[in-house]
C-alpha positions in Angstrom: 54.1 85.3 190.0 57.1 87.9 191.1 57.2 90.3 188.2 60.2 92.7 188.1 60.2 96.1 186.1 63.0 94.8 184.0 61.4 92.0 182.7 60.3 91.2 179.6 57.2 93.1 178.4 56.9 93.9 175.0 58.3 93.2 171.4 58.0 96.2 169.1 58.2 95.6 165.8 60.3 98.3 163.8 58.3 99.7 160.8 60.7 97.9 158.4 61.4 100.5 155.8 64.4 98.6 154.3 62.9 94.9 154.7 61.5 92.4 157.2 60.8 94.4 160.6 62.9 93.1 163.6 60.9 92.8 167.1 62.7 95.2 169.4 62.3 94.2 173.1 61.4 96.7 175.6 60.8 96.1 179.7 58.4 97.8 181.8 60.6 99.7 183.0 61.7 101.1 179.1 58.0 101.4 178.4 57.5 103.9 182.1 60.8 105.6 180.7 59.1 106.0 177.5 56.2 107.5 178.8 56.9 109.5 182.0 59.6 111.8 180.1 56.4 112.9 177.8 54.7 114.3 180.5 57.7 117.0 181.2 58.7 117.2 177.9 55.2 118.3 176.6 53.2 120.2 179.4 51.0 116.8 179.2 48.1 117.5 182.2 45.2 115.7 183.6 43.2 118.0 180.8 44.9 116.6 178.2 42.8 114.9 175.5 45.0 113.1 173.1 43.9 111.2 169.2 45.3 108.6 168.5 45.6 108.8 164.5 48.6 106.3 163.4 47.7 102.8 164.3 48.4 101.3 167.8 50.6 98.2 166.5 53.4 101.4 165.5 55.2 103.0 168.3 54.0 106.2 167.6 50.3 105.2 168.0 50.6 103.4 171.3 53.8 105.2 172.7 53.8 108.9 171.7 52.0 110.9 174.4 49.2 108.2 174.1 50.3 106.4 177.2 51.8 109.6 179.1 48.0 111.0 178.6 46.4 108.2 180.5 49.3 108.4 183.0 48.1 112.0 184.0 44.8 111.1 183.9 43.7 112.7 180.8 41.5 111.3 178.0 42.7 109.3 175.0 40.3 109.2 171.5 40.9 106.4 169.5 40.0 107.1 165.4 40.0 104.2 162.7 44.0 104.1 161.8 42.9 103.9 158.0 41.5 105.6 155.6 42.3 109.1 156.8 39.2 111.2 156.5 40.3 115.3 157.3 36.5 115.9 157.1 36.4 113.3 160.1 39.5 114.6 161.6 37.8 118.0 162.0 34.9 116.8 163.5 36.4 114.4 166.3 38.8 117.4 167.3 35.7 119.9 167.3 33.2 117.3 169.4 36.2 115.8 171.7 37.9 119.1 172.4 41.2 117.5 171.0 43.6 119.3 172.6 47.1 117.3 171.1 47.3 114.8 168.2 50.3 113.3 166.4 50.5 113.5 162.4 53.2 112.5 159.9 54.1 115.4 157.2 52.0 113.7 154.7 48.9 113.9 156.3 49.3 116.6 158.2 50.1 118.4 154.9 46.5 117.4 153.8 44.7 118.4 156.7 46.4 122.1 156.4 45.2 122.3 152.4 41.8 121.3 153.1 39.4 123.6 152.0 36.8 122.9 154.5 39.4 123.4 157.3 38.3 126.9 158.5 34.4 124.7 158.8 35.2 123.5 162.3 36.1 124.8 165.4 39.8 123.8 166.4 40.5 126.2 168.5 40.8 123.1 171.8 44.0 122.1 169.8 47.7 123.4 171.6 49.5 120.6 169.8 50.1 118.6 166.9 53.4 116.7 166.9 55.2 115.5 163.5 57.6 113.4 162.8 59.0 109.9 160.6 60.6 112.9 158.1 61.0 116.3 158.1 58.7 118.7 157.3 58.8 121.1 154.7 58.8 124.8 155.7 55.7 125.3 153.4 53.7 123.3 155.9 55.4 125.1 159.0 54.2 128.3 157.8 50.7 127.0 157.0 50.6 125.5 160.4 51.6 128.7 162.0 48.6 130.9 159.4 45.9 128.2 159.6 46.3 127.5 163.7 47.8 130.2 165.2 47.3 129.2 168.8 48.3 125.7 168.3 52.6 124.7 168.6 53.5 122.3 165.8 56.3 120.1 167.5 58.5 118.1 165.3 59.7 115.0 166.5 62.2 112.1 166.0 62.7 108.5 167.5 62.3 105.2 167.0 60.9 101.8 167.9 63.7 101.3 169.9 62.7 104.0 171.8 62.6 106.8 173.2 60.0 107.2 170.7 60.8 110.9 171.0 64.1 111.1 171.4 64.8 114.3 169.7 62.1 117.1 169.4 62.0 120.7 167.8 60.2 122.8 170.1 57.9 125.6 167.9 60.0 128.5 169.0 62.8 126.9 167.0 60.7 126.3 164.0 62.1 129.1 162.1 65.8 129.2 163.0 66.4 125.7 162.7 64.4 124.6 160.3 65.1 121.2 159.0 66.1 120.5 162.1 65.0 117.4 164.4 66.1 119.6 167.6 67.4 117.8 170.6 67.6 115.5 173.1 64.7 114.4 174.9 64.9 114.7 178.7 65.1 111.0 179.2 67.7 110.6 176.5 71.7 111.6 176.1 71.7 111.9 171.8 75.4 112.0 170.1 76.6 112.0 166.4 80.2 110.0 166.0 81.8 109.5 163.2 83.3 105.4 162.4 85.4 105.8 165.3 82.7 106.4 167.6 84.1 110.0 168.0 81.8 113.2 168.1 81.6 115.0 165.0 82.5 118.5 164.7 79.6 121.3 163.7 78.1 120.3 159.9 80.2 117.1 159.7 77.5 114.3 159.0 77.9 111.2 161.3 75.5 107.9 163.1 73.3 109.3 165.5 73.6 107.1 168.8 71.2 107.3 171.7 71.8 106.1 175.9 68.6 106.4 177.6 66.6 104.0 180.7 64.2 103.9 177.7 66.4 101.5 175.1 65.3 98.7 174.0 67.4 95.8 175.4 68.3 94.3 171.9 66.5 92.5 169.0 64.2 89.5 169.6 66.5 86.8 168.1 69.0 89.0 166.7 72.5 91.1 167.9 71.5 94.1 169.3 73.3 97.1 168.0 73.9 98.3 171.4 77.7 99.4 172.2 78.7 100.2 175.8 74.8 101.0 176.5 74.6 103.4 173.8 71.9 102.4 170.7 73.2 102.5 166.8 70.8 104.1 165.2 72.3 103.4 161.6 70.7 107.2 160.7 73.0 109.7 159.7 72.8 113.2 160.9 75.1 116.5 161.5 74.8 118.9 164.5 75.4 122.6 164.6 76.7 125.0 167.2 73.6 125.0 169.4 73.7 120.9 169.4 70.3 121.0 167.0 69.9 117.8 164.8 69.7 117.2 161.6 68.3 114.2 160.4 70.3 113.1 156.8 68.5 109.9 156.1 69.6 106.1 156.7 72.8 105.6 156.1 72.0 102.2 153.9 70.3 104.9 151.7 73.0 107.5 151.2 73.7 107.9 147.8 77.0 107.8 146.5 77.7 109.9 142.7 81.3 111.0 141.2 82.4 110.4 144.9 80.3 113.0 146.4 77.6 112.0 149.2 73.7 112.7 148.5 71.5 112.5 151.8 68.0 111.8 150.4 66.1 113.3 153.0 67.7 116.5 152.3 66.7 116.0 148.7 63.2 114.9 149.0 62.4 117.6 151.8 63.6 120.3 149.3 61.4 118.7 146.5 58.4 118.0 148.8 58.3 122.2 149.6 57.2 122.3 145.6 53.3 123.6 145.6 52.8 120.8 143.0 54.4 118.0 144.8 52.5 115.9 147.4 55.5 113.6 148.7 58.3 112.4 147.0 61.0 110.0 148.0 64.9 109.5 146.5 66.8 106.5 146.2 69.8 105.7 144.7 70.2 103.6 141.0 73.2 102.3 139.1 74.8 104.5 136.6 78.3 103.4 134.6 79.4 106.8 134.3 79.2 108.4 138.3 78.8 104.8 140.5 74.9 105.9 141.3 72.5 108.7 140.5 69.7 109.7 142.5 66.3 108.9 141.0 63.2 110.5 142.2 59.6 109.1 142.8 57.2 112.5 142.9 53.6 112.5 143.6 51.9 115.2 142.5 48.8 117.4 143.1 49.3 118.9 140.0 50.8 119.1 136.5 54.5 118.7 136.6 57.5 118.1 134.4 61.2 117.1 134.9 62.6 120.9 133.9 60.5 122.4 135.6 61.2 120.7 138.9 64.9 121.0 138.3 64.2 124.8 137.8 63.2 124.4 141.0 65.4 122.5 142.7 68.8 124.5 141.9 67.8 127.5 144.1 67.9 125.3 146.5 70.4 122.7 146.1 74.0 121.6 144.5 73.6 120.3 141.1 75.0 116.6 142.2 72.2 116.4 144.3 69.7 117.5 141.6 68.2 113.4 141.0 69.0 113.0 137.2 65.6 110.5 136.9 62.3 111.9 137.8 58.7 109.3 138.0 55.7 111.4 138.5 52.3 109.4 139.6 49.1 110.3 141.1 49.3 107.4 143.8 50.8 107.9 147.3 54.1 106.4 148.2 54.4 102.7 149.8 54.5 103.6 153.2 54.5 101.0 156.7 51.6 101.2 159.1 53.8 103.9 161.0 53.9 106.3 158.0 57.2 105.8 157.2 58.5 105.2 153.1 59.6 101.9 152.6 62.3 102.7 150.2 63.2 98.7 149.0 59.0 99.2 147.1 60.1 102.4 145.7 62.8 101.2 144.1 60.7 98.3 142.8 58.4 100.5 141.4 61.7 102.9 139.5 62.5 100.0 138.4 59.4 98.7 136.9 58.3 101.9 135.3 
């Protein structure tokens, strides 16, 4: 049997943060696309030895630098996708001379504030790539104390692919923090407003993506593809030097007293706390302002409600302070690709 490279390959199941996941359909020729961009992108070599640490059913585990490793000829480790260990994570990178992994902020964070990190010889590592939200400049700066020879990379894309389609090179860590960078090389990345029209400098609009890598549509659904160009349905503003900034979904933008709240600005602010762990920030019901944010907070530590908001107005507007705060000890619902799935946190506001 004939096979083409655009024929159907593979259905790629979005992590489903607001719901049921939607099987987005890629080609081999998206998947190649996907892939062979990595290799420029990232200096990936036939010495590359790569760990897989999310789990290979999410994009990220079977499509970020995993697959562009094996197409240079490098080496790929495979390590159990749950039940993160850093003790364990140490080890494999010391034996297998890890020399590039991918972590979420969350764990990432816990690998940096482990106490038996400076145990184990890391020094094979000259990347670690970080993505599904942004991450907190506390972390950066451990990143930068703790592995000084190692470039912390932070990333953005989707199971739509390009699974990197924006990415924050480590020389830009500092100047545009909070940013998700810029376009990958296998990727043309705009932000329009409702009219499809680019958005001037700081004005916050849909980030839409054209690349050979796209997903051709939705298995069984309309594909949010205009004139070849993919909807993300995030929201985002550029600045002068066409750097990213990743506001959140727009189905999560919070709207109080008529003023817009971007949660991910909110919950990266509250996340650089030395007490705080994660938190996310959804939106809830409130007669006198339309919605108020309310705040789900894990801690490491003893916190209260003042004493965050102390916090949080060096940093931010007061309407974008959450009125509600929920502190807990137990880690935020997340889908196997790391990512908050925001419809449980609000269950859980709710319930408590």
């Amino acid at each position: 049997m004939d096979v083409s490279a655009g024929d159907l390959f593979l259905l790629q199941y979005t992590s489903g943060t607001t719901g049921v996941p939607k099987g987005a359909m890629h080609t081999h020729s998206t998947v190649l696309w996907n892939s062979f961009h990595q290799i420029v992108d990232y200096g990936v070599t036939a010495d590359e030895v790569y760990l897989v640490v999310p789990a290979l059913c999410w994009a990220a585990g079977f499509h970020d630098l995993a697959l562009a490793t094996l197409w240079r000829g490098g080496r790929v480790v495979l390590s159990p996708s749950t039940g993160f260990d850093p003790e364990r994570f140490f080890a494999t990178v010391a034996a297998q001379r890890v020399t590039s992994v991918l972590l979420v902020p969350t764990v990432l964070k816990r690998v940096l504030a482990h106490p038996g990190i400076g145990d184990h010889d890391l020094g094979s590592l000259r990347l670690i790539c970080s993505g599904g939200e942004p991450v907190p400049l506390t972390t950066i700066a451990d990143a930068r104390r703790l592995l000084p020879d190692c470039a912390l990379v932070q990333v953005y894309g989707m199971s739509e692919f390009p699974t990197m389609m924006l990415y924050l090179d480590a020389a830009y860590a500092d100047a545009k923090a909070g940013s998700a960078g810029r376009a990958c090389s296998a990727a043309e990345v705009r932000v329009v407003d409702d009219k499809g029209r680019d958005t001037a400098p700081g004005v916050v609009g849909e980030i839409i993506c054209r690349s050979p890598a796209t997903m051709l549509g939705y298995y069984g659904k309309e594909a949010p593809l205009e004139g070849g160009w993919l909807r993300t349905g995030d929201l985002a503003h550029v600045d002068e030097g066409g750097f990213v900034y990743v506001s959140g979904r727009s189905k999560d933008m919070i709207i109080t007293g008529g003023l817009n709240v971007y949660p991910a600005e909110v919950e990266r602010v509250i996340a650089q706390h030395p007490a705080v762990l994660e938190a996310a920030v959804v939106g809830v019901p409130d007669d006198e302002w339309g919605e108020i944010g309310s705040a789900l907070v894990v801690v490491r530590d003893e916190l209260t409600a003042d004493e965050l908001v102390r916090y949080l107005k060096a940093e931010l507007a007061t309407f974008k302070i959450p009125r509600r705060f929920t502190f807990t000890r137990t880690p935020l619902p997340r889908t196997t690709s790391g990512k908050v799935r925001k419809f449980l946190v609000r269950d859980t506001l709710e319930q408590g």
